[in-house]
Structures are given as structure tokens and as C-alpha cells.
C-alpha positions as CSV (number, residue, x, y, z in Angstrom):
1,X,107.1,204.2,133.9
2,X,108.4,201.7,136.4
3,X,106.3,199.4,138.4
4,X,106.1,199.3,142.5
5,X,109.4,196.5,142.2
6,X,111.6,199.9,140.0
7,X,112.1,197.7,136.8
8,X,111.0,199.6,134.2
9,X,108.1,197.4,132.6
10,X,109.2,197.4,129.3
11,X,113.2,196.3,129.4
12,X,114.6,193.6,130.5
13,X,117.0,193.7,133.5
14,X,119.9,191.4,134.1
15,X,120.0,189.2,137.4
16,X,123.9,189.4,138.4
17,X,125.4,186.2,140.1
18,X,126.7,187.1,143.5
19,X,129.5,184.7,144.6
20,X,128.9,183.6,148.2
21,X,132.3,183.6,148.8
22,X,132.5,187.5,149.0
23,X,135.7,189.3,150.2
24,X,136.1,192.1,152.6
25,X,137.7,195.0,151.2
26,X,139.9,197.7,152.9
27,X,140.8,200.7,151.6
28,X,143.4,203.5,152.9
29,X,146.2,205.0,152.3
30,X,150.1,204.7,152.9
31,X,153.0,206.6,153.1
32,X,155.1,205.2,150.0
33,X,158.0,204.5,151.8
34,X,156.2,202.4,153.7
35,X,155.5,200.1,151.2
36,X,158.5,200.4,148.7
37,X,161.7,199.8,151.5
38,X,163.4,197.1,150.5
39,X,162.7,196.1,154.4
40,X,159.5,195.1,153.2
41,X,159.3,194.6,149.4
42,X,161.6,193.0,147.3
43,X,160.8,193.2,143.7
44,X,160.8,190.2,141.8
45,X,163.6,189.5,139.3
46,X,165.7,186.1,137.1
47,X,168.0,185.3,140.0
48,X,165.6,185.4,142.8
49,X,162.3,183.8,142.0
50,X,162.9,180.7,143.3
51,X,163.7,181.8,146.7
52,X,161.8,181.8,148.9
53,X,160.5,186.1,150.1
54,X,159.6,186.9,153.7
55,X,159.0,190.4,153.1
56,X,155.6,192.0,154.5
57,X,154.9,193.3,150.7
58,X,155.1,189.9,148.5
59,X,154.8,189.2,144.2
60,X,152.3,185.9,143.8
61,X,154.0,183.6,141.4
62,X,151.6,184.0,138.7
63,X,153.0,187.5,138.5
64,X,154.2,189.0,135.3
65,X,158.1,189.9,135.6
66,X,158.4,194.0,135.6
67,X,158.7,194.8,131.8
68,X,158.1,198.7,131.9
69,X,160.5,200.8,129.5
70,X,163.1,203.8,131.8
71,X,160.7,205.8,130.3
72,X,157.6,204.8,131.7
73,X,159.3,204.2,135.1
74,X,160.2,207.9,134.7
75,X,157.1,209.2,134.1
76,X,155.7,207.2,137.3
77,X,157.9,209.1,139.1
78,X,157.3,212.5,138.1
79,X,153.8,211.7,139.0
80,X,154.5,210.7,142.2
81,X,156.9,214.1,143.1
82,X,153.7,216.6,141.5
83,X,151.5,214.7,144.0
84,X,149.7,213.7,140.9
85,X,147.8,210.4,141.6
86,X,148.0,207.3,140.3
87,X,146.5,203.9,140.5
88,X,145.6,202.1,143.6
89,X,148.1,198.9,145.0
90,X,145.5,196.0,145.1
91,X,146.6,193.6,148.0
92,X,145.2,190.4,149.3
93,X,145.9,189.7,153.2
94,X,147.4,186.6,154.6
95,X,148.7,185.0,157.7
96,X,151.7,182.7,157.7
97,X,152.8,180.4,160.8
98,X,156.1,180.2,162.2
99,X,157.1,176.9,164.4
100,X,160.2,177.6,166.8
101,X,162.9,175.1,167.4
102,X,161.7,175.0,171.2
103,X,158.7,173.8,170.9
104,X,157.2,177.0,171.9
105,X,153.8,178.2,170.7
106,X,153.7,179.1,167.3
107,X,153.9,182.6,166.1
108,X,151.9,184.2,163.4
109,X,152.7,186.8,160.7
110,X,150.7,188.7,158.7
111,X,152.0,189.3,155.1
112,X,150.1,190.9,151.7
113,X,150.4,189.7,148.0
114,X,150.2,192.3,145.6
115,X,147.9,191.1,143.4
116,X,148.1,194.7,141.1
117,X,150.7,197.2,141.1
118,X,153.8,195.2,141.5
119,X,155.4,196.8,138.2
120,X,154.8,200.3,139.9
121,X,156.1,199.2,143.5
122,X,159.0,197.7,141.6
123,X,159.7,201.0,139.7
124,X,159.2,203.1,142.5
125,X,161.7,201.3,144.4
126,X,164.0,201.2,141.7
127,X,164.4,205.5,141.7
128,X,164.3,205.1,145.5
129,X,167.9,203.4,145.1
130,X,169.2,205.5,142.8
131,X,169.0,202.8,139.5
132,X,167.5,205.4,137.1
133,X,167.3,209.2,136.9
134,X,164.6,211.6,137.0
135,X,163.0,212.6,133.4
136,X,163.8,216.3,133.4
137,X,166.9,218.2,131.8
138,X,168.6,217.5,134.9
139,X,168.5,213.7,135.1
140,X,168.9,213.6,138.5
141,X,168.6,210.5,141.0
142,X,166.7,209.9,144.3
143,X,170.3,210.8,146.3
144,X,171.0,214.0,144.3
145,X,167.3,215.4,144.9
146,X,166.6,218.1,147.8
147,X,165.4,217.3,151.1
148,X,161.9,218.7,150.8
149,X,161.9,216.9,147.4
150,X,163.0,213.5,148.6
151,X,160.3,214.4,151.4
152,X,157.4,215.1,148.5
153,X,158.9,210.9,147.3
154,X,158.6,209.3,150.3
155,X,155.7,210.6,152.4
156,X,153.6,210.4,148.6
157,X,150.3,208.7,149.9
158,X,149.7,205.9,148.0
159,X,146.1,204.3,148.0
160,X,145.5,200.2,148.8
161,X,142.6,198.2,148.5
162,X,143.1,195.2,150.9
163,X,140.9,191.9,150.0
164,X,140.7,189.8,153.0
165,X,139.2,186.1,152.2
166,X,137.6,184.3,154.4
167,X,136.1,180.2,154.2
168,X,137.7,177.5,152.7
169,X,141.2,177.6,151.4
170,X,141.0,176.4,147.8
171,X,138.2,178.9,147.2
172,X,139.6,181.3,148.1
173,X,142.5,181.5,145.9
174,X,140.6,180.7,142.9
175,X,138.5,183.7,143.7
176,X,141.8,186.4,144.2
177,X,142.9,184.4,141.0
178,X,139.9,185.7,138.8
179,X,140.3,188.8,140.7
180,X,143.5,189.2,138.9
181,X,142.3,187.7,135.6
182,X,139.7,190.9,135.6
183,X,142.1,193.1,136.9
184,X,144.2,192.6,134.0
185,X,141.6,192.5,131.6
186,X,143.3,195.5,129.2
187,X,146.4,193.0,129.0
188,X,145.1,189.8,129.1
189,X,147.0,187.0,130.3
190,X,148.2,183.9,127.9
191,X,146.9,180.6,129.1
192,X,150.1,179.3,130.1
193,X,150.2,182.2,133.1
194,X,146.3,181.5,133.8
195,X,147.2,177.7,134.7
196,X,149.9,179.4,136.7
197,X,147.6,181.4,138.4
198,X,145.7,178.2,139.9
199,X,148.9,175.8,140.2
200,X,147.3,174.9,143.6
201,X,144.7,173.2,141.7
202,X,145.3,169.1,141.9
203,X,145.9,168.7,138.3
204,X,148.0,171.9,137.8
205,X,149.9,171.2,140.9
206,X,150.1,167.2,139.7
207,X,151.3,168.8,136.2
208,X,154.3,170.5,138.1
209,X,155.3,167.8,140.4
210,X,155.6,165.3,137.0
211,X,158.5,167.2,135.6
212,X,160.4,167.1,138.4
213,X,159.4,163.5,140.0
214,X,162.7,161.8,140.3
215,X,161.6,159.3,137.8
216,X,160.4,161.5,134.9
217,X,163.4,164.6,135.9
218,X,165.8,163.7,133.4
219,X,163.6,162.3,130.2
220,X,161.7,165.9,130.9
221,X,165.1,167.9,130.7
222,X,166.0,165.9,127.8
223,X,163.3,166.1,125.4
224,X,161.0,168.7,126.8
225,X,162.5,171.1,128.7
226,X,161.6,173.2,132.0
227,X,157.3,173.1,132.6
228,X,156.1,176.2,133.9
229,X,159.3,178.2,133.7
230,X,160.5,181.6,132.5
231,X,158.6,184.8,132.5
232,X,156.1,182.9,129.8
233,X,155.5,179.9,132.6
234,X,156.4,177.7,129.4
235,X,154.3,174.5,128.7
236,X,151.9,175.2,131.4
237,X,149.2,174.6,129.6
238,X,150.0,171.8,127.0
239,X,150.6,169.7,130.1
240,X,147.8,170.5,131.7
241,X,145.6,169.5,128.5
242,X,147.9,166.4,128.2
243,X,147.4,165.1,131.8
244,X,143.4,165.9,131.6
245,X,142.9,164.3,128.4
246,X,145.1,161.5,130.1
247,X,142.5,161.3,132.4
248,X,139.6,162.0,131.4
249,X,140.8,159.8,128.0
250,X,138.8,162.7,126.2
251,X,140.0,164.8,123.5
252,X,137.9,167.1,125.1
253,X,140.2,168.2,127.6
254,X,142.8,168.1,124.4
255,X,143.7,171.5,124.0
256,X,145.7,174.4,125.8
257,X,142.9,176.8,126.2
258,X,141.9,178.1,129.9
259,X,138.8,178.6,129.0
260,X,137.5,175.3,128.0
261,X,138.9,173.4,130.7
262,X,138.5,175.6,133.5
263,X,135.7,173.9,135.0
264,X,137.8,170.8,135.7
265,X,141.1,172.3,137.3
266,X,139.2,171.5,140.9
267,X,138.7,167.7,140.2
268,X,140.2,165.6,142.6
269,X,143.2,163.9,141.3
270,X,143.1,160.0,142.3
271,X,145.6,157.6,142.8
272,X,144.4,155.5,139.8
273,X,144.8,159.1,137.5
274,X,148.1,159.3,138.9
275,X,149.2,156.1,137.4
276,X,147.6,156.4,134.1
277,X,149.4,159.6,133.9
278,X,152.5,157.9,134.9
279,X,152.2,155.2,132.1
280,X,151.7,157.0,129.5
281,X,154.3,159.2,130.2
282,X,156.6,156.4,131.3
283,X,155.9,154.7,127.5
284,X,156.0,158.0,126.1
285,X,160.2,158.3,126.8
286,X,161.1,155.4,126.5
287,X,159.8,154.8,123.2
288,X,161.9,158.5,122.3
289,X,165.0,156.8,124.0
290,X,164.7,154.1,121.7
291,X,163.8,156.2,118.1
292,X,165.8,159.3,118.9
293,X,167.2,159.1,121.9
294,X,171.0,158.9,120.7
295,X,170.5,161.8,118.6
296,X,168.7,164.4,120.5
297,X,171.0,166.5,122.7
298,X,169.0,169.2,123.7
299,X,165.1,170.0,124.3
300,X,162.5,170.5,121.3
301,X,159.4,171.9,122.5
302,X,157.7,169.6,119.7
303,X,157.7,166.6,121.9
304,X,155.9,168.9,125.2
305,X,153.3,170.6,123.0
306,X,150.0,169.1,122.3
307,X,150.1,170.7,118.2
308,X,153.5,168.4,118.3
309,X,153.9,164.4,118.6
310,X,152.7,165.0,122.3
311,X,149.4,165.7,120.9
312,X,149.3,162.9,118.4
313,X,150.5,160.4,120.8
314,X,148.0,161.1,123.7
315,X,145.1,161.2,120.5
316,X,146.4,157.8,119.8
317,X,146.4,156.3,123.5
318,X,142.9,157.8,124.0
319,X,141.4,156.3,120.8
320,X,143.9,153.2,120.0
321,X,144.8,152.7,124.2
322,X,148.4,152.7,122.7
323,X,150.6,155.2,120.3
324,X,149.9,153.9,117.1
325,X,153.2,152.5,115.3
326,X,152.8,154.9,112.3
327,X,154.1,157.7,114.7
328,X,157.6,155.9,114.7
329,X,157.3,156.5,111.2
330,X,156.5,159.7,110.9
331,X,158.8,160.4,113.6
332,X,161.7,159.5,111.5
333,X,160.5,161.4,108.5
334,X,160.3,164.4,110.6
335,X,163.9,164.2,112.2
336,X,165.6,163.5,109.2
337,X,163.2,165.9,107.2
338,X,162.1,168.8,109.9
339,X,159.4,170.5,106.9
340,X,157.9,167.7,106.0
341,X,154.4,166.7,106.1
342,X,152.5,163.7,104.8
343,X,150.8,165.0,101.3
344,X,147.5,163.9,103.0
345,X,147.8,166.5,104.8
346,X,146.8,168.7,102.0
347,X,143.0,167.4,102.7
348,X,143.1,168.9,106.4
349,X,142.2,173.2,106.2
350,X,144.5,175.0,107.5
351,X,143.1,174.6,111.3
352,X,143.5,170.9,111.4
353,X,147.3,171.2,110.0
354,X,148.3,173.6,113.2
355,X,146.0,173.6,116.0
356,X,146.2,172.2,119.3
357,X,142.7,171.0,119.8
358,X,141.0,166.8,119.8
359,X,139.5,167.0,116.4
360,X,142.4,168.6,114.6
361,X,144.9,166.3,116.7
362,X,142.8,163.3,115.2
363,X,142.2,164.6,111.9
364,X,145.9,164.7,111.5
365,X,146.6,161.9,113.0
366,X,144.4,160.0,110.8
367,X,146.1,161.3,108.0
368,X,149.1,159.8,109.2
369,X,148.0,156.4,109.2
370,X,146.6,156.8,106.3
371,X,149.6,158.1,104.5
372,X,151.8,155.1,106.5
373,X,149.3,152.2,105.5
374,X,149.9,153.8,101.6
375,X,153.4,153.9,101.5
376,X,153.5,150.4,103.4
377,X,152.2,146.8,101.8
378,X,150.7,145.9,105.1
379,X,148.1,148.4,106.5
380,X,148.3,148.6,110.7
381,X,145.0,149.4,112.3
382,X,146.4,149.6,116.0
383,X,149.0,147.8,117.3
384,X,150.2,147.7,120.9
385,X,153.5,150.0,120.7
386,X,154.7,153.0,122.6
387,X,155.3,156.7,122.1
388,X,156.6,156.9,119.0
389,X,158.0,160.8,117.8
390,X,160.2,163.1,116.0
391,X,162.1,166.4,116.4
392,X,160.3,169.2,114.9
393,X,160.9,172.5,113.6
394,X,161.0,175.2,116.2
395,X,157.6,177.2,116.4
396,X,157.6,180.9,117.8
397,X,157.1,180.7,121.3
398,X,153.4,181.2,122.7
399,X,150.5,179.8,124.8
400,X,148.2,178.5,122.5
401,X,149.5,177.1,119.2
402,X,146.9,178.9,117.7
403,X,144.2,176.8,120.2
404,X,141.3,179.4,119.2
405,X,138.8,180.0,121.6
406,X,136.3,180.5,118.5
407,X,137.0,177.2,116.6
């Protein structure tokens, strides 16, 4: 039934893509001590992610923040002390150089990222210094346990799988990044963590830099808030799509989904990109200084998020080369009447009233010309102007805006 080659004649077989870049993996196993003493791992928490870990056993940034219930951390633990097994650490090896102040020769460290398992390291750790009990009727805590039963905790051996990447730099992360994407498969990751996930990209890292650039700081902490931040890595990806589209002046790229603009995280990011990100954004503020600025006194998402005036503006610089004037408009409307909506609108479906993506951005931006030219006596096709916008209503927090993958 199979010819000389083994593929059965009759069915087809698959040709799997095999990424050059292929990394070596190491697995053993470690006494859990060895990896859960707070010598060596530090789990990640609010008051400490910004600084800056030199532990051997280290959380990558994109990393969720440990959510796991007592519960659950309980039941991890009871695991570990009936030698039951549980789920491999995955790691990813690095080497970090050290300069000394006397010009001496440079020393080099070796240090691992957990790239899966830092909720269980975390939880471990977390009995190991007595900040929870055991499940049982007892309740007891990692102090109050016997010798030989503190002995079955620490010496527990834990299994690792070690990726070691080799080649250039860039690639490299990208490929432990997907790594991690497929390793968290069964609890997929929301866009704005994915973008996260590759901030060393140039336009990512270009997206981060902007909202803290000394010129752009405080218009970003007064009408948009922190980018990237939090345990949700808020606005991640609505500025990524903005500065693409920017760009690329495509409504392509106008949308918060990974997966459709993927392929361009590794473009180069010139000096001339850098500026026409810089001038939009510059006439972006200072037209919201001069509409709202007097009345806003805290951040509204609306005017970060590409399904808010964000999206509508960069729509209108990409097909006008300026934000159309009915957006000051509309703007107004919206402050001093946070529901409303143009009665055009009730020609969009439902999609193009919400979503984050070019065509619905247009559609509803068209709508709001439209509606402007009818309730004005002189109808503006485009004229030169800046960003115009207006407070919205708050939206539930999320990645997408419902920016569906399928539409």
C-alpha cells in the first residue's frame, strides 16, 4: 500500500515548514529549591516591574502577572509534596555582560527567562515563605511542616526544557516569542500582550518610545494615558496600528489585530517615518488643546483607540492628508453629548458603527461629513485643519474593539 518513498499512494501528505533558525533544547531536571529561592527568582508583582531583575531565574516582560486563585496555588502544592508531577518549566538561555568601573575585562553572566511556568514558580515560592497554607484540615505553612516533609518540598525534582538560540539577534526573539504564543495556545493572548511580546520590533519599540518622548510625554498623559501599561499592556496595539497606517498611509495596517499586521513588525523604521509619525501626532494634540483642552482633566481612552477619534483622524490624514474639519464638529457633539451619534449612522451595520478596522473607520467617517455638510449651508470636501476630537463614552476595557479576525 505505500510506494518505495513510504507515502501511501492514495493520501495526501503535508510538507511541514522547518524554520532554519532551529533552537537547541535541553532537558533535565532540578531540585525545586534550586529554582524557586528568592536568591535566584523573584516573582513578578505591581511595585516591582519596572525595576530592573538580576536574578539567574527571570519573568520576560510580555509575561502575564500571576493570577492563580489560593486554591489552585494549594493544589500545586499538594502535588508537589505526593511527588506527583506536574508540568515542565520552559526556559530560554541568555548571557548578559557586565563592564567594571576599572576598565577590566568584561565579565559574563548567564541568566534564563522563563518563558512557561512563571505562575507555578511564583506559587511555589509563595508556600516556600510561608504566604499561604497547605489545603488539608490542618492548614499548615511551609515553617510549620516536618523536616522530612519540608525535605519531600524542596528536593521535589522539577523538569526544564532549556531553548538555547543561536544566529542573529532579532530572530531569535521573534522565534522564543511564537514559542510562547503556541505555548499558550489553551489561553490565548489578547493582541495588546502579542505586540508586547515583540516590543523589540522597530515600530513596536518606536510606538513605546513616542509616549514617553519629552515632547509628546505630557499631551500622552493628558488625553491618552499610559501605552503599554498595566497587566493588559493597554493601547499596545491601537498604537501600533496608528503609527503603521501613519506610515504605510494605508488603512491596511488600520486595525489592532496581530494577525494582520504581523508581517510588518520587522520593517525598518526610517528617519522620514519617524517624522510623519511625529506630525501627525504633533497636529493631532494641539488641535485637542485648542477644542478640549481646557476641559479635559483626565485621560479618555477614546482619543488612544483607533474605534475612537484616533481612528477617524489618522483615516482622514491618510485619505484627506489632513483631519478633516467636520471632526471638530463632531468632536463637540460628542463632549457635550457622550451617546450621540450622527443619524447617518443608522446606514452603517453594526460592524462599521464599532469596529476598529480601515473600511469601517472610513465608512463612519464618511458618514460624518456627510451628516456635517447637511446640517451646514456650506459643504467642506477637505480642508487643511488638524486633529480635531471629542471625549467619549468609556468602553469596557479590551484589545480589540471588536477588531475581528473574520471580518
Amino acid at each position: 500500500m505505500y510506494n518505495s518513498s513510504g507515502i501511501h499512494p492514495y493520501k495526501p501528505y503535508t510538507i511541514y515548514y522547518i524554520n532554519m533558525l532551529r533552537p537547541r533544547r535541553t532537558i533535565s531536571q532540578h531540585a525545586l529549591i534550586d529554582i524557586i529561592h528568592p536568591d535566584v527568582f523573584q516573582p513578578r508583582t505591581e511595585l516591582i516591574q519596572q525595576d530592573i531583575i538580576r536574578k539567574q531565574y527571570r519573568i520576560p516582560e510580555h509575561q502575564r502577572f500571576p493570577a492563580w486563585s489560593t486554591k489552585k496555588k494549594q493544589s500545586l502544592v499538594e502535588s508537589v509534596l505526593n511527588n506527583w508531577p506536574i508540568h515542565a518549566i520552559i526556559l530560554s538561555k541568555h548571557v548578559e555582560q557586565h563592564l567594571s568601573y576599572d576598565d577590566q575585562e568584561p565579565t559574563f553572566n548567564e541568566y534564563f527567562n522563563i518563558e512557561d511556568g512563571q505562575t507555578r514558580l511564583s506559587a511555589l515560592q509563595d508556600f516556600f515563605l510561608d504566604k499561604f497554607p497547605t489545603t488539608d484540615t490542618n492548614g499548615l505553612l511551609y515553617s510549620q511542616l516536618s523536616t522530612q516533609e519540608q525535605t519531600y518540598f524542596t528536593s521535589y525534582q522539577i523538569s526544564t526544557e532549556v531553548f538555547t538560540m543561536t544566529g542573529n539577534r532579532a530572530a531569535a526573539i521573534d522565534c522564543m516569542a511564537n514559542i510562547f504564543d503556541r505555548l499558550n495556545s489553551g489561553t490565548p493572548l489578547g493582541n495588546n500582550a502579542k505586540y508586547y511580546a515583540r516590543k523589540q520590533t522597530p515600530i513596536v519599540d518606536y510606538s513605546l518610545r513616542l509616549s514617553i518622548d519629552d515632547t509628546f510625554r505630557d499631551w500622552f498623559n493628558k488625553y491618552i494615558g499610559t501605552v503599554g501599561g498595566g497587566k493588559k499592556r493597554n493601547l499596545m496595539a491601537d498604537m501600533v496600528g496608528a503609527n503603521l497606517s501613519i506610515v504605510k498611509r494605508s488603512e491596511a495596517s488600520l486595525n489592532t489585530s496581530y494577525q494582520r499586521n504581523y508581517h510588518l513588525l520587522t520593517d525598518s523604521v526610517q528617519d522620514t517615518d519617524i517624522a510623519t509619525i511625529r506630525l501627525f501626532y504633533t497636529s493631532y494634540f494641539t488641535f485637542l488643546d485648542t477644542t478640549i483642552g481646557g476641559a479635559t482633566t483626565k485621560p479618555n481612552k477614546i482619543y488612544g483607540k483607533l474605534s475612537g477619534i484616533l481612528g477617524l483622524a489618522i483615516c482622514s490624514w491618510i485619505n484627506y492628508g489632513n483631519i478633516h474639519e467636520s471632526l471638530n464638529w463632531y468632536i463637540m457633539m460628542k463632549y457635550y453629548r457622550p451617546k450621540y451619534e450622527p443619524p447617518l449612522f443608522a446606514e452603517l451595520t453594526t460592524g462599521d458603527r464599532r469596529n476598529c478596522q480601515g473600511p469601517a473607520i472610513r465608512n463612519r467617517l464618511e458618514k460624518i461629513i456627510q451628516q456635517f455638510n447637511n446640517d451646514h449651508e456650506t459643504p467642506l470636501v477637505a480642508p487643511p485643519g488638524q486633529v480635531q476630537e471629542e471625549e467619549e463614552e468609556e468602553e469596557e476595557e479590551g484589545d480589540s474593539d471588536n477588531d475581528s479576525e473574520s471580518s
